[in-house]
N, C-alpha and C positions, 0 to 999 in steps of 0.2 A: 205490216209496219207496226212498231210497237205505241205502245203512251208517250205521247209527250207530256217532257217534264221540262220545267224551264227554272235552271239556276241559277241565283244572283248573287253574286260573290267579289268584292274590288280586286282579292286577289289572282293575279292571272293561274300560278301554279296550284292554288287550291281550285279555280274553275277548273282546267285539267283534268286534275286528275279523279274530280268527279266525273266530269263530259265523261272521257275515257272507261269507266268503272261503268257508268250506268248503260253509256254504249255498248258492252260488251255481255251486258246481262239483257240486253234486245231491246234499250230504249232508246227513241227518238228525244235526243236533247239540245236543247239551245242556251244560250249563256247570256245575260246580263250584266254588267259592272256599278252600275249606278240603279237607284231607288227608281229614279225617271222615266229610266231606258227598260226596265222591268215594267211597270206599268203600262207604258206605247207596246212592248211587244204581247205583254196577255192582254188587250183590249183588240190589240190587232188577229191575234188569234188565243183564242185560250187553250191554255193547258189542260191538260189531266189532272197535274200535281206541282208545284210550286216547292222549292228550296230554296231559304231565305238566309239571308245574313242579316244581325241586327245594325250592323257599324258599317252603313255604309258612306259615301263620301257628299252625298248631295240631299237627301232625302230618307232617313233610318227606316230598319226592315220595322220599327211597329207602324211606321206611319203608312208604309208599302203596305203593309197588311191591314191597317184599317181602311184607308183607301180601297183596297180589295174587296173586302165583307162589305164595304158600304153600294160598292154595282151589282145591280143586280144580275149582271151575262157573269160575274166571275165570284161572285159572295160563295159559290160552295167547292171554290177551287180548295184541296186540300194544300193547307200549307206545313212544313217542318221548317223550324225553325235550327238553323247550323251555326253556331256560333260560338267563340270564343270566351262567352259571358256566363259565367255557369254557378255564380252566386244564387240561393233560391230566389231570393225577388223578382231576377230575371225571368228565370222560367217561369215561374207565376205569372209573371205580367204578361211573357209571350203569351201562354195558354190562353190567361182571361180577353186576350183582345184578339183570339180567334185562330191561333196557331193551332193544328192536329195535332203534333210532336215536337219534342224540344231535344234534338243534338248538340252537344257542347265538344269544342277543340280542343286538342285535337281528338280523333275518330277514325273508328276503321272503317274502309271502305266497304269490306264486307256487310258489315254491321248498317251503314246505310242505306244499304242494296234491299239488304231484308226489312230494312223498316218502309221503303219506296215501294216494296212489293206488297207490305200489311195494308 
């Protein structure tokens, strides 16, 4: 069985065709839609690796990731940040509050595969 990686993304066809892509490069993935729903599912089990969106509908990916870094079962999950926001401040801010990587939308799929496996 490969890493699990659990991605949160509101979009259904951008969850997709991540699941799909990392599926096939041998990982175990699950999906979240909402900031909430991501948090209950890495407390309920944690990941390997975390992909983040910043926009999401309930709860935003910084506040999901500081949430994160602040428990101590999940503060050293690795997080990339996949998002739409690709002005520098954003990634700055991702970074400083504890993101590993900052992907911006759109992206190739490939290209994510190889930064999931760095």
């Amino acid at each position: 069985m490969g890493q699990r990686i659990l991605v949160v993304d509101d979009e259904p066809d951008l969850l997709e065709l991540v699941r799909v892509n990392l599926s096939q490069a041998g990982f175990e993935v699950e999906t979240a839609e909402t900031g909430w729903q991501a948090l209950e599912r890495a407390r309920r089990s944690v990941p390997d690796l975390l992909i983040l969106d910043l926009m999401l509908p309930d709860l935003s990916g910084t506040e999901v990731c500081r949430h994160l870094r602040a428990d101590s079962a999940l503060g050293e999950v690795p997080i990339i940040m996949l998002t739409a926001r690709a002005d520098e401040v954003d990634r700055v801010v991702g970074l400083e509050i504890g993101a590993d990587d900052y992907v911006t939308k759109p992206f190739s799929p490939r290209e994510l595969t190889l930064r999931v496996r760095a």
